[in-house]
C-alpha positions in Angstrom: 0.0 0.0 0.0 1.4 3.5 -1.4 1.7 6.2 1.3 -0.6 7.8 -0.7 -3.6 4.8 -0.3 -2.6 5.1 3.5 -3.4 8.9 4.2 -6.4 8.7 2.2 -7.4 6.1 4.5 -6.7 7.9 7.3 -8.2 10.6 6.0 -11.4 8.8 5.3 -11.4 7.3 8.6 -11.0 11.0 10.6 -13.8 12.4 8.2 -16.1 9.6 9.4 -15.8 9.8 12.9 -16.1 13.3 12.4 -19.4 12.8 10.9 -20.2 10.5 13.7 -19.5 13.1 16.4 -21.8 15.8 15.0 -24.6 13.7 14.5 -24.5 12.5 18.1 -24.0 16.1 19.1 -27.0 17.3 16.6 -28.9 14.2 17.9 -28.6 15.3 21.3 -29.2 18.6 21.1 -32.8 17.6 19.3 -33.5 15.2 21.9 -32.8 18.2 24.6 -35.2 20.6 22.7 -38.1 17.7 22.4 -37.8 17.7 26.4 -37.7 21.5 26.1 -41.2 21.2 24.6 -44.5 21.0 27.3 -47.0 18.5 26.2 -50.5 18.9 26.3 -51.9 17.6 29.2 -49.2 17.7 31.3 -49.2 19.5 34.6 -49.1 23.9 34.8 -45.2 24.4 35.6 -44.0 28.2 36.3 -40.7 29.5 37.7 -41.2 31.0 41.8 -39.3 30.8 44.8 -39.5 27.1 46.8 -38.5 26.6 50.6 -38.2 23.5 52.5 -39.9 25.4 55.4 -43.2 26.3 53.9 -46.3 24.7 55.8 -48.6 22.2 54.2 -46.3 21.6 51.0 -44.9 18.6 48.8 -41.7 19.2 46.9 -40.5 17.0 44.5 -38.7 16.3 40.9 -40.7 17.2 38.6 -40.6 15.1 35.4 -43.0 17.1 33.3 -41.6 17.9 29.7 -40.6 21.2 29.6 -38.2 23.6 30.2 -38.6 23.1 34.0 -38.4 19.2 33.9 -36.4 17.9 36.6 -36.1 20.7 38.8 -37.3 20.6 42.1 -41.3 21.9 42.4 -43.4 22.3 45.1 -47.4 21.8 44.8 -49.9 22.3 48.5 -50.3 19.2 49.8 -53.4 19.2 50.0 -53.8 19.0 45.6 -50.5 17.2 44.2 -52.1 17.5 40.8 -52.3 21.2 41.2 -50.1 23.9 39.4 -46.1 23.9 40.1 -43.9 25.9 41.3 -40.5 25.3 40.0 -37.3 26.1 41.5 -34.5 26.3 38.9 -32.7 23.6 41.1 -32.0 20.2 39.2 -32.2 16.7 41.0 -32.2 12.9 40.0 -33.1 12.0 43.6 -34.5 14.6 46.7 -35.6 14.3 50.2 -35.6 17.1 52.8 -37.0 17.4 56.3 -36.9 20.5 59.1 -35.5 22.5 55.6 -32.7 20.6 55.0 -32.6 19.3 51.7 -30.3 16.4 49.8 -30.1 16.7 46.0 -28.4 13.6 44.2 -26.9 15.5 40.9 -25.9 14.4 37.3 -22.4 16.6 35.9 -22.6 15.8 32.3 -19.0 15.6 31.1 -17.7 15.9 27.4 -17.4 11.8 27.7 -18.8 10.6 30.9 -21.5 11.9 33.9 -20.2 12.0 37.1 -22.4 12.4 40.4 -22.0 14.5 43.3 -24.5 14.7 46.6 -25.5 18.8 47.1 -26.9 19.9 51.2 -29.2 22.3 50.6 -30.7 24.7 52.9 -34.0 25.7 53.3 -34.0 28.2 50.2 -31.9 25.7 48.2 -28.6 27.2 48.7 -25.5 24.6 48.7 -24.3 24.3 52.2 -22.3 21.1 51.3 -21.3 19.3 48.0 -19.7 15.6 47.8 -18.7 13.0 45.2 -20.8 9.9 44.5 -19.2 7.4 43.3 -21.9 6.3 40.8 -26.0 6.6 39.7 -28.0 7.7 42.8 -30.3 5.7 43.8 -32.0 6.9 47.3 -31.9 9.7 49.4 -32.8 10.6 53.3 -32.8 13.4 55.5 -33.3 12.8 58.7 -36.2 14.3 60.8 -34.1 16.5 62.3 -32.2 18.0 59.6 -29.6 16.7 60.9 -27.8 14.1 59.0 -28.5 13.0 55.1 -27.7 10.0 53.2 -27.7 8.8 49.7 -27.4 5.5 47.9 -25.7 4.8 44.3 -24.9 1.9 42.4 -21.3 1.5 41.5 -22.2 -1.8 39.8 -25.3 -2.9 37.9 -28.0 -0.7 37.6 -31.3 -2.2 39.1 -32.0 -3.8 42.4 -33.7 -6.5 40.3 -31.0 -8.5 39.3 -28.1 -10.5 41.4 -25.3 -8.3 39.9 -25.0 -4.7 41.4 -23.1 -3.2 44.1 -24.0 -0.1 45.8 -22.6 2.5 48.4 -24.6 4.1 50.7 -23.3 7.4 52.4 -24.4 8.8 55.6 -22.7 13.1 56.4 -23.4 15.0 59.6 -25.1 17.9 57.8 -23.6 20.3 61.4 -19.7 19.5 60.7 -19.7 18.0 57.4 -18.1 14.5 58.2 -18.5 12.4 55.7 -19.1 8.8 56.3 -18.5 7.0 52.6 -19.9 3.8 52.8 -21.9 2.0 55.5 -19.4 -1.0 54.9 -17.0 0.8 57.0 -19.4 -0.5 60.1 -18.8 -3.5 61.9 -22.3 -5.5 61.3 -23.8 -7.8 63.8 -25.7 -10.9 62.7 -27.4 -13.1 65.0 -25.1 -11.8 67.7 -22.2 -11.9 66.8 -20.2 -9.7 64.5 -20.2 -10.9 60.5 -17.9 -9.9 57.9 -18.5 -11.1 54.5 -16.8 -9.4 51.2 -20.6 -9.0 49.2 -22.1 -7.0 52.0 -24.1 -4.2 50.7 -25.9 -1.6 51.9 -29.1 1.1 50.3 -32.0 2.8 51.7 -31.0 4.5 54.5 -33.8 6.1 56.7 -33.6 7.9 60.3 -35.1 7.4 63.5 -35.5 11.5 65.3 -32.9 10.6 68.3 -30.0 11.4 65.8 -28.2 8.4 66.5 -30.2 5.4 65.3 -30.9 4.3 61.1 -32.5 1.5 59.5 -31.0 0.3 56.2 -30.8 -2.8 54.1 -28.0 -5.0 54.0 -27.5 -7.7 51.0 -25.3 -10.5 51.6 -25.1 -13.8 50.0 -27.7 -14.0 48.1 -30.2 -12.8 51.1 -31.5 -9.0 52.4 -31.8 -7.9 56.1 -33.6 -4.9 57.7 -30.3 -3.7 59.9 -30.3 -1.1 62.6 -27.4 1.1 62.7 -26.0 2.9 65.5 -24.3 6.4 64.9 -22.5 6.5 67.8 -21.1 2.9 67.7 -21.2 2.5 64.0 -22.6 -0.7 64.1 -26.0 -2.3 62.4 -27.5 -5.0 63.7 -29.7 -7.3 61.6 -33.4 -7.6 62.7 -35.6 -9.2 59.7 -35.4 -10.9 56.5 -36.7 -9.7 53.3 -36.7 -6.0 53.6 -35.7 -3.5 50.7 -35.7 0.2 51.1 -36.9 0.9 54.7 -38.9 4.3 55.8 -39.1 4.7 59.2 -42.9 5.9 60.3 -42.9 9.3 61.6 -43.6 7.7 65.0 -40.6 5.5 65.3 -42.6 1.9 65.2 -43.1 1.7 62.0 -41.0 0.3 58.7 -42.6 0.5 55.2 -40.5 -1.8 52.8 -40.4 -3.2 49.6 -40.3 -7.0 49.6 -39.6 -9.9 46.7 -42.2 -12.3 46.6 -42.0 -15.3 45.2 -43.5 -16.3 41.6 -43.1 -13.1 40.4 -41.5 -11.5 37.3 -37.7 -11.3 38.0 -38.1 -8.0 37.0 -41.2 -6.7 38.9 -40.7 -8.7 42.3 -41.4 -6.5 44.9 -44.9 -5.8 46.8 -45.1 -3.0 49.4 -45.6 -4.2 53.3 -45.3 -2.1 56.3 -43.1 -4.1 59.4 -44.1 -3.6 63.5 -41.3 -3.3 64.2 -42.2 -4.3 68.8 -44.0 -7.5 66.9 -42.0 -8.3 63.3 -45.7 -8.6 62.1 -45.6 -7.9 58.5 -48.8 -6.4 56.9 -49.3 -6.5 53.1 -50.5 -2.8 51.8 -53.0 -2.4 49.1 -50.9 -2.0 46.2 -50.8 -5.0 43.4 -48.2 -3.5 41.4 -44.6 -4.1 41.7 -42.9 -1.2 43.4 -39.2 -0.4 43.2 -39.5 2.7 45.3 -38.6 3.7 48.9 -42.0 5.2 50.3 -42.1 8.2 52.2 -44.8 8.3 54.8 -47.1 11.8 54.5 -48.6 10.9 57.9 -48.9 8.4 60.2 -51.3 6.3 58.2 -50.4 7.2 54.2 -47.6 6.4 52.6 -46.4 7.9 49.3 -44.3 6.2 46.0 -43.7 6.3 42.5 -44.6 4.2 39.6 -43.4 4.5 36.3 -45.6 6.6 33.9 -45.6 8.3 30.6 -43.5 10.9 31.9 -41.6 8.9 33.5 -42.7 8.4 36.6 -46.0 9.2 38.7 -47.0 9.1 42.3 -49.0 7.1 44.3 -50.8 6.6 47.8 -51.6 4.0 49.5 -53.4 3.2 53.5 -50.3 2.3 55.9 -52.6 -0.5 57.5 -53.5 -2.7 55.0 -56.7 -1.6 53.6 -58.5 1.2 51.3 -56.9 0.5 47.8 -53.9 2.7 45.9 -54.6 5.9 44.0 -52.5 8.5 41.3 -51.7 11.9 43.3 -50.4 13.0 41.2 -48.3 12.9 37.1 -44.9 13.6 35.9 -43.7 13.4 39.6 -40.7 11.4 41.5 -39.3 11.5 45.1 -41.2 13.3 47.1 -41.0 15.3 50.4 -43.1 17.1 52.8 -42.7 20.5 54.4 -44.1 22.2 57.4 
């Protein structure tokens, strides 16, 4: 081959790749202005000012297409399929309690996203930022305000399937320390302390004395409702079969997710709530399969998302079993309430 043949080649090669690159970029940059577009039908979304602190409201990512879609919005209540209020403030995941917020975060790089954790404060200023160390997943503030977690997998991408890994973060919002990953906490199983390689840990949720957590731990093959200890950094495994705890406002409560058997591998979850004096287990009123970590509105509701054309849409259901579950509200994902 003449030297010739070879830049030509080369040349052709370059110039096709280059070709490649601008349609991706041209392809992405239509794709961004479809979700630019509102739909009809789809919820009322305008710019205004949200606080964490504001009695009586819901705040939450809104997934309405539009110029506003995932910011954080904030609707009364009282009618979660009323207008929005949007913030300007982006998230993939949200919680927030006694106006402290946590807003998982996509940075979209010139080849790859990275993740970071922001602590908001009650008007949604950064008061802390951190690294996560791959797709968030949950998010939890505790009922104080006081400390925030997050979970992301760093392996795998759905709680579904056998092969994932995931990290799950706890930081004092007060001094900013940083705990990285709950595996740095010696676990205690069946009385007596348990180290195991494939120990994972996700959906942290806090009790108000600032000091004890519920989370689940995966290992070998099995999952465990754990309860940690700030102070000692421990967990200590209570139950079998729990995914995604929430902790009832009143402390006796757990509302999980739980596999049952002969179901879809990829739909295998029904909701239950956990006593947690008793370890009775009720089944809630919801038929679907829910990959969700409920938040409870009150004492006796708790709140979650499906998927939906937008992407996602939320739910209630009774906390005790019985009623049946109904849309709140469109367009909607990770909810929190303020006040």
């Amino acid at each position: 081959m003449t030297v010739r043949n070879r830049v030509l080649i080369l040349l052709s090669a370059v110039l096709a790749l280059t070709a490649v690159a601008v349609a991706s970029v041209l392809h992405a940059s239509a794709r961004a202005d479809r979700r630019n577009q509102a739909r009809p039908g789809g919820p009322r979304v305008t710019s205004g000012t949200v606080t964490l602190t504001a009695p009586g409201r819901m705040v939450f990512r809104n997934l309405a297409w539009g110029p506003h879609r995932d910011e954080l919005a904030a609707v009364p209540a009282s009618d979660p399929s009323g207008p929005r209020t949007a913030s300007g403030v982006k998230c993939l995941r949200f919680h927030a309690a006694s106006g402290t917020g946590v807003c998982l975060q996509a940075v979209h790089g010139a080849m790859s996203d990275t993740y970071r954790a922001l602590i908001l404060d009650a008007h949604l200023r950064e008061k802390g930022r951190y690294a996560v160390p791959g797709i968030p997943s949950r998010a939890r503030v505790s009922p104080t305000g006081h400390f925030a977690a997050w979970t992301a997998f760093v392996g795998g991408d759905s709680y579904a399937g056998t092969d994932f890994s995931t990290r799950a973060a706890i930081v004092d919002v007060r001094t900013g320390r940083l705990t990285p990953s709950l595996e740095a906490y010696r676990i205690v199983k069946d009385g007596r302390t348990y180290r195991a390689a494939d120990a994972n840990f996700w959906g942290v949720t806090f009790a108000r004395d600032d000091r004890t957590f519920y989370a689940t731990l995966a290992t070998k093959g099995r999952t465990y409702l754990v309860r940690g200890d700030l102070r000692r950094r421990t967990v200590t495994t209570l139950h079998t079969n729990v995914e995604c705890p929430s902790l009832s406002p009143d402390g006796t409560r757990i509302a999980f997710k739980k596999r049952v058997p002969g179901l879809p591998a990829d739909a295998p979850w029904r909701l239950y709530v956990l006593d947690l004096r008793t370890l009775r287990e009720t089944a809630l009123a919801e038929s679907r399969s829910v990959d969700d970590q409920a938040v409870w509105r009150d004492s006796r509701t708790l709140v979650y998302a499906l998927a939906g054309d937008y992407g996602a849409d939320l739910y209630e259901v009774p906390a005790d079993g019985t009623g049946a579950a109904r849309r709140i509200g469109t367009a909607a994902v990770s909810p929190a309430y303020t006040g």
